[in-house]
Backbone as CSV, one residue per row, in Angstrom:
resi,resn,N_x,N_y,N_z,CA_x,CA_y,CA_z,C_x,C_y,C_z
1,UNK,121.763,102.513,92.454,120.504,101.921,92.045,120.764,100.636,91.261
2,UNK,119.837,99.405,91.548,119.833,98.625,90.763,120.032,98.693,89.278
3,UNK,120.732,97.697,88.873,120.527,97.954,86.519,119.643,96.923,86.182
4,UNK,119.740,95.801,86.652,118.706,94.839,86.099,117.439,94.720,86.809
5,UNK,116.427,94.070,86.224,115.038,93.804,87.009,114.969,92.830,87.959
6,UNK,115.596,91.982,87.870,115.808,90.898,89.104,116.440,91.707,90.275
7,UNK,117.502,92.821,90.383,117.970,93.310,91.043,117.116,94.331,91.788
8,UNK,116.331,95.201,90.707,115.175,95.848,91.100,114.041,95.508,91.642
9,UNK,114.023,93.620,91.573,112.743,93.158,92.496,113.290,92.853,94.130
10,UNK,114.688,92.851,93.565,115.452,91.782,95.290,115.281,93.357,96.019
11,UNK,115.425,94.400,95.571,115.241,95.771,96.237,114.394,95.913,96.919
12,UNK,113.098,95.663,96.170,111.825,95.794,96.722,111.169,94.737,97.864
13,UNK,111.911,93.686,97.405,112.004,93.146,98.466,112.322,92.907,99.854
14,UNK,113.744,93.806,100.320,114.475,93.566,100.899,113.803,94.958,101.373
15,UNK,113.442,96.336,100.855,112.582,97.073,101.507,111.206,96.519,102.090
16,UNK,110.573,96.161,101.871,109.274,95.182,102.173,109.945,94.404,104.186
17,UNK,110.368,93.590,103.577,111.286,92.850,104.830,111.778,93.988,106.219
18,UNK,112.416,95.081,105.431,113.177,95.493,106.345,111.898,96.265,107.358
19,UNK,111.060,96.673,106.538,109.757,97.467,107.012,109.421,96.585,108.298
20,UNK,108.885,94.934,107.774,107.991,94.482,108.777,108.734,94.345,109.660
21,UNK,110.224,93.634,109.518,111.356,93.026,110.967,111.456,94.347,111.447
22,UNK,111.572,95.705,110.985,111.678,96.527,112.097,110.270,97.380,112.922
23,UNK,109.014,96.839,112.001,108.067,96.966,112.831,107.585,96.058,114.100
24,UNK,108.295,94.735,113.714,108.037,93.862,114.963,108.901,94.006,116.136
25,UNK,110.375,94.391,115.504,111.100,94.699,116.943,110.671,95.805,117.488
26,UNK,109.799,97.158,116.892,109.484,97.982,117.570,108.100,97.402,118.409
27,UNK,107.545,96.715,118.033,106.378,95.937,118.890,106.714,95.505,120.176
28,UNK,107.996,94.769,119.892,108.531,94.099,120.868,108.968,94.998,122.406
29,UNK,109.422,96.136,121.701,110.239,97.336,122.332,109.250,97.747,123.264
30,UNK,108.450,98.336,122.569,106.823,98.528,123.483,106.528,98.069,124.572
31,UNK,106.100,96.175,123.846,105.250,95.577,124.645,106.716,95.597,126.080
32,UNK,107.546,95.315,125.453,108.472,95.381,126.726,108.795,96.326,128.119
33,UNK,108.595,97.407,127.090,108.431,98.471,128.412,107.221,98.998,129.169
34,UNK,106.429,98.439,128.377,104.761,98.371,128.835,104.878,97.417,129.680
35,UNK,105.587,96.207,129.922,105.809,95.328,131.036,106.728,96.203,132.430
36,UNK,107.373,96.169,131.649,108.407,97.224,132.938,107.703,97.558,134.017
37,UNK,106.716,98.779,132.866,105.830,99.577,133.728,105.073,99.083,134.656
38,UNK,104.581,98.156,134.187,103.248,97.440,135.113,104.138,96.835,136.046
39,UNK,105.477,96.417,135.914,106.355,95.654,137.333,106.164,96.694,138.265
40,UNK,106.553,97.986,138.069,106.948,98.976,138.902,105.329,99.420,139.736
41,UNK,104.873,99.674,138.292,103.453,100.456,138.517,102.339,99.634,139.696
42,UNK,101.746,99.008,138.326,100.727,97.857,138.654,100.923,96.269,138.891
43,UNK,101.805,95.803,139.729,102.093,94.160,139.953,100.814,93.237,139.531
44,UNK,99.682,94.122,139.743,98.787,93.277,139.669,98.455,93.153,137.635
45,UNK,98.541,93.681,137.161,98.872,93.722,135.898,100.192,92.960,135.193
46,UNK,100.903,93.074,135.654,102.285,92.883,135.062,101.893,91.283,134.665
47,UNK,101.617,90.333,135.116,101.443,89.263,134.770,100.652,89.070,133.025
48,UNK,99.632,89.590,133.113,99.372,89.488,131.654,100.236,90.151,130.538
49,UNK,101.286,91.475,130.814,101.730,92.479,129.914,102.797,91.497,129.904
50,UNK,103.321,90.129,130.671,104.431,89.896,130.074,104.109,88.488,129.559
51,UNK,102.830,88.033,129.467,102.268,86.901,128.529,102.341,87.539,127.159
52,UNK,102.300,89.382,127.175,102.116,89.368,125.527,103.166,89.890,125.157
53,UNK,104.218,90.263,125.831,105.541,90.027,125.315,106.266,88.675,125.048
54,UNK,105.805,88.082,126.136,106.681,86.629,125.810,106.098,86.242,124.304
55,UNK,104.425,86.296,124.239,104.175,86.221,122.915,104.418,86.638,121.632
56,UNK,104.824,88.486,121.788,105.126,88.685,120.618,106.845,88.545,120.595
57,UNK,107.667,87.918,121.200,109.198,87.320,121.292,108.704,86.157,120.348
58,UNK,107.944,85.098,121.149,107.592,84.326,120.218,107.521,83.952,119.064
59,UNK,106.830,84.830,118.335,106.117,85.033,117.520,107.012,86.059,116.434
60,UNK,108.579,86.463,117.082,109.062,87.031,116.275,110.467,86.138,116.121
61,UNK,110.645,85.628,117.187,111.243,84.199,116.836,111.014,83.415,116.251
62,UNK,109.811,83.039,115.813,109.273,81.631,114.783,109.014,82.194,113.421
63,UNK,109.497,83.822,113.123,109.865,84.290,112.044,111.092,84.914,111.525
64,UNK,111.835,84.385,112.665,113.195,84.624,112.567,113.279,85.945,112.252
65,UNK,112.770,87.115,112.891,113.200,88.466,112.991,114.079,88.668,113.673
66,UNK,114.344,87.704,115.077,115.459,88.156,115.753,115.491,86.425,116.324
67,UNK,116.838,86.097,116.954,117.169,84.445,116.654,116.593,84.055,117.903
68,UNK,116.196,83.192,118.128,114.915,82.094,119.028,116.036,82.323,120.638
69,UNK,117.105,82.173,120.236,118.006,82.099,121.356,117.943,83.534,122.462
70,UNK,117.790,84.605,121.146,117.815,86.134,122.166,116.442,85.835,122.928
71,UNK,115.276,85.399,121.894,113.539,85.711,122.574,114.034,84.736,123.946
72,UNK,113.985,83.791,123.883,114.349,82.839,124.909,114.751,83.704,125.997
73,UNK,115.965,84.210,126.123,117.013,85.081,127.086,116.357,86.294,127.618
74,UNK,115.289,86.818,126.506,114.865,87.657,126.804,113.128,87.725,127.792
75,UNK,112.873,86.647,127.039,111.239,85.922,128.380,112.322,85.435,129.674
76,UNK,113.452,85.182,129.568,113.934,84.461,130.841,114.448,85.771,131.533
77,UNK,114.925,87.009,131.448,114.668,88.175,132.462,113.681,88.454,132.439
78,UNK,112.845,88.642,131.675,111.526,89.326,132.158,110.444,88.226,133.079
79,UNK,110.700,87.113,133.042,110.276,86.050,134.058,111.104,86.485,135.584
80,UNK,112.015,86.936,135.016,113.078,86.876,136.198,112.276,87.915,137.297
81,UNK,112.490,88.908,136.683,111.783,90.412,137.091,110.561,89.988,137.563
82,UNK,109.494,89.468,137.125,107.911,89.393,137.874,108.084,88.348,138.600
83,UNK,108.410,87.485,138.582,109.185,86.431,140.006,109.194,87.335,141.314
84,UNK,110.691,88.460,140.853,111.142,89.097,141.829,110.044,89.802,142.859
85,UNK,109.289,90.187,142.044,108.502,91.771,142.209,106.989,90.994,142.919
86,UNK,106.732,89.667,142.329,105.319,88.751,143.003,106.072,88.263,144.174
87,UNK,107.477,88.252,144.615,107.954,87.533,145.852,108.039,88.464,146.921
88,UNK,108.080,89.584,146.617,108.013,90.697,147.423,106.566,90.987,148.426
């Protein structure tokens, strides 16, 4: 346990943080396989489920939860995938 109060605020802090960055990658996780689904499932769907993944990548990239370079890599397979699956 922390001894000083500055130490005891960086705590609370760093709990705070860890809460939201791992609530957004679980967002992410979701919206991602909620895309999947609709590739496989519904094609005709899949197009919007991966506007709101690319969005919440976005959007967790421009808060540096996870580095701009993975979101990037990661809209660029899942582009890859509904490409594939609308060429069919």
């Amino acid at each position: 346990m922390p001894h000083t109060p500055s130490a005891e605020k960086s705590l609370r802090q760093i709990e705070k943080r860890r809460a939201r960055n791992r609530a957004a990658k679980k967002a992410i996780k979701v919206q991602v396989r909620k895309f999947l689904s609709a590739v496989t499932d519904a094609p005709d769907t899949a197009a919007t489920e991966y506007n709101l993944a690319a969005k919440r990548l976005d959007k967790a990239a421009a808060r540096r939860v996870i580095h701009p370079n993975a979101a990037a890599r990661k809209k660029s397979q899942l582009a890859k995938r509904l490409l594939a699956k609308s060429a069919k």
